[in-house]
KEFI-702071 format. One record per residue (C-alpha): x, y, z; residue number from 1; residue in one letter. Coordinates in steps of 0.02 Angstrom, whole numbers, plus 50000, padded with zeros to 5 digits. Example, Ala and Ser with C-alpha at 12.3 -4.5 7.8 and 13.67 -1.06 7.14 Angstrom:
BEGIN
c1 50615	c2 49775	c3 50390	pos 1	code a
c1 50684	c2 49947	c3 50357	pos 2	code s
//
This chain:
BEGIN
c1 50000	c2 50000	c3 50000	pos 1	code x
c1 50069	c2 50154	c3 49948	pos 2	code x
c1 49985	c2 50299	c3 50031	pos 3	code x
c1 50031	c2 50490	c3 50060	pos 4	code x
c1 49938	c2 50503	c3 50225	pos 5	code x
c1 50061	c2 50332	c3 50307	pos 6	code x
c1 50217	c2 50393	c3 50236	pos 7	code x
c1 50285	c2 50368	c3 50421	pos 8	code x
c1 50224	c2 50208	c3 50455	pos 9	code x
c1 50364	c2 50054	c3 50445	pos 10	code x
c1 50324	c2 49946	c3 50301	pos 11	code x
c1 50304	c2 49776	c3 50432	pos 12	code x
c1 50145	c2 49888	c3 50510	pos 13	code x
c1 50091	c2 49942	c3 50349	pos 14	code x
c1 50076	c2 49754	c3 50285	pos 15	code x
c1 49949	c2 49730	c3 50443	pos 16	code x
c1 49854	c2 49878	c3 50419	pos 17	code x
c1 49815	c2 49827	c3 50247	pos 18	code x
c1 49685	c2 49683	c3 50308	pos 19	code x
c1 49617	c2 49827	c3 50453	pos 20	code x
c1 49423	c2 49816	c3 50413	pos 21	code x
c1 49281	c2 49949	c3 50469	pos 22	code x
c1 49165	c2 49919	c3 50635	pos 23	code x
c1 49014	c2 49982	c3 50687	pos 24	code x
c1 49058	c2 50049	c3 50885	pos 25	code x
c1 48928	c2 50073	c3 51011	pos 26	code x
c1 48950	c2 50185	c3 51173	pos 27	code x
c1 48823	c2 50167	c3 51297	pos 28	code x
c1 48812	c2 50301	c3 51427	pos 29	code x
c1 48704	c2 50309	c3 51580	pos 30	code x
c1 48531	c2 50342	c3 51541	pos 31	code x
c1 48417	c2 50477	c3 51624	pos 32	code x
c1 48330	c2 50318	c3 51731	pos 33	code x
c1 48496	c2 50238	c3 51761	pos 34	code x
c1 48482	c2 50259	c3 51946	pos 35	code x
c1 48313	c2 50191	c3 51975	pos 36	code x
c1 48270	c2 50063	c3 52091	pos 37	code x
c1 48228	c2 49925	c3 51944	pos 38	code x
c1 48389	c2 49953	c3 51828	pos 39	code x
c1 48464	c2 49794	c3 51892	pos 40	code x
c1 48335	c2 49710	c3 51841	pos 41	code x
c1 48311	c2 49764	c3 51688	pos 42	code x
c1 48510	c2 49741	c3 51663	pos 43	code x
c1 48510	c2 49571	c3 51725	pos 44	code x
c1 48348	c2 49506	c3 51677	pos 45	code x
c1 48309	c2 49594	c3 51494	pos 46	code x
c1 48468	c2 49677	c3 51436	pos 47	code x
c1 48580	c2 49535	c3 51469	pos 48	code x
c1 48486	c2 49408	c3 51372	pos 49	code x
c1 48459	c2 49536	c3 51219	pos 50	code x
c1 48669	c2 49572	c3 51219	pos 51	code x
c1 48683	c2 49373	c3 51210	pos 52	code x
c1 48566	c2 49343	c3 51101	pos 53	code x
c1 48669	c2 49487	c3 50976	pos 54	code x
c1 48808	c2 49378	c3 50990	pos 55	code x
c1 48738	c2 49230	c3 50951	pos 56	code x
c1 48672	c2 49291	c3 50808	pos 57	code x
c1 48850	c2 49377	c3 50755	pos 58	code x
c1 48793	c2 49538	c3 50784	pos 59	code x
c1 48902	c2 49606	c3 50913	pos 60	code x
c1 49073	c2 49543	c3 50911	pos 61	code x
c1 49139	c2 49589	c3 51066	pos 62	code x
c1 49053	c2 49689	c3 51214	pos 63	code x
c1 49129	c2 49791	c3 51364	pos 64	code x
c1 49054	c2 49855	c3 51530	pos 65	code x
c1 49152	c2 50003	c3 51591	pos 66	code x
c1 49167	c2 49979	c3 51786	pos 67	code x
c1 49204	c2 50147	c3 51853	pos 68	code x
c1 49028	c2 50220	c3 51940	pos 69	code x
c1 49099	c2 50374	c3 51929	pos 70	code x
c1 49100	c2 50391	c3 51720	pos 71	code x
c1 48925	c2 50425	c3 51601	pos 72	code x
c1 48990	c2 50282	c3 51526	pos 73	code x
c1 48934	c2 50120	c3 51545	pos 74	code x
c1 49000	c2 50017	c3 51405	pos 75	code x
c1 49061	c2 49987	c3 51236	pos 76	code x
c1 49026	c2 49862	c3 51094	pos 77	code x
c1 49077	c2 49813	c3 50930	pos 78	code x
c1 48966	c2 49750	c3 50778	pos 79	code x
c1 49015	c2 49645	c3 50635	pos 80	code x
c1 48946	c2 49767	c3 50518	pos 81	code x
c1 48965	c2 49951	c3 50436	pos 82	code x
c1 48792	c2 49986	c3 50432	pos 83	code x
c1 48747	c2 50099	c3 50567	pos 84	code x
c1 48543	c2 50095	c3 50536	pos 85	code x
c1 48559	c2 49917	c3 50559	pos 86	code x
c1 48648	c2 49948	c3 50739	pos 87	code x
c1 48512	c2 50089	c3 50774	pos 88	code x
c1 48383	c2 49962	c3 50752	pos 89	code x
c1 48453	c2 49849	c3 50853	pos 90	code x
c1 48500	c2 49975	c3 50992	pos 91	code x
c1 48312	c2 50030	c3 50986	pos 92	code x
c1 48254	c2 49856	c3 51028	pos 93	code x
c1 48370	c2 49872	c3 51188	pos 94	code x
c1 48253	c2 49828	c3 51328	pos 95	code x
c1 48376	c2 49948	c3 51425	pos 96	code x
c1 48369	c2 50074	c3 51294	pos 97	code x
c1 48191	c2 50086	c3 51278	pos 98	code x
c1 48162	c2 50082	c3 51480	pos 99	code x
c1 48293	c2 50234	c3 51472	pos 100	code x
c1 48416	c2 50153	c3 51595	pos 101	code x
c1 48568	c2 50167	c3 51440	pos 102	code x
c1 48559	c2 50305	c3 51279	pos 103	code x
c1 48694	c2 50278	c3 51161	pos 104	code x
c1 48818	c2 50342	c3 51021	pos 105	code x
c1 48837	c2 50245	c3 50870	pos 106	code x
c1 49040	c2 50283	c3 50772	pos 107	code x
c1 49137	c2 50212	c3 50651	pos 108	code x
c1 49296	c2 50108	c3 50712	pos 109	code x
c1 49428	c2 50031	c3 50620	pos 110	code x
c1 49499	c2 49853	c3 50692	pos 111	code x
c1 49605	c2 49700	c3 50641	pos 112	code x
c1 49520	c2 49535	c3 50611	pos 113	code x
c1 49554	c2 49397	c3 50706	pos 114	code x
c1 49604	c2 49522	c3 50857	pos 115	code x
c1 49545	c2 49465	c3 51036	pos 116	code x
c1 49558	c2 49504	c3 51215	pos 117	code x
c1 49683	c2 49389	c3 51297	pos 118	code x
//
């Protein structure tokens, strides 16, 4: 690959970066009913099963839950796709979403294939 904008880049990274796909990204911050009395529930008892049914399916590729209380954030995930209506549609189907425990932002990432957590 020769490109203007990785003139700096050593030609070992630059073979690796040429298989680097797009990803849809999902950040999910604390909703405005986050705090509520029946958000665990919800979490545990609707949200958790709808996350692992997205994986099943191949949907969601690798999922996150950010641990510091003292962040808006309360997770990340990744989608095997670049089609963020798709992800909206599937984010809107959130039982979490909809009970406004999490909102979310939907970006554009770039990532490896093959690359896991160890």
């Amino acid at each position: 690959m020769n490109n203007p904008a990785f003139q700096f880049v050593a030609p070992e990274i630059m073979t690796k970066l040429a298989s680097i796909k797009p990803y849809v990204l999902v950040i999910l911050t604390k909703g405005e009913n986050y705090g509520l009395s029946d958000t665990p529930r919800i979490i545990q008892s609707e949200h958790l099963p709808y996350i692992f049914e997205q994986r099943r399916d191949n949907h969601m590729v690798l999922t996150m839950p950010i641990m510091d209380n003292d962040t808006k954030f309360a997770a990340v995930a990744v989608y095997n796709t670049t089609d963020k209506e798709e992800v909206k549609r599937l984010m809107d189907k959130d039982p979490a979403i909809v009970a406004g425990v999490f909102d979310y932002e939907i970006v554009t990432g770039m990532g490896l294939p093959g690359d896991k957590l160890p």
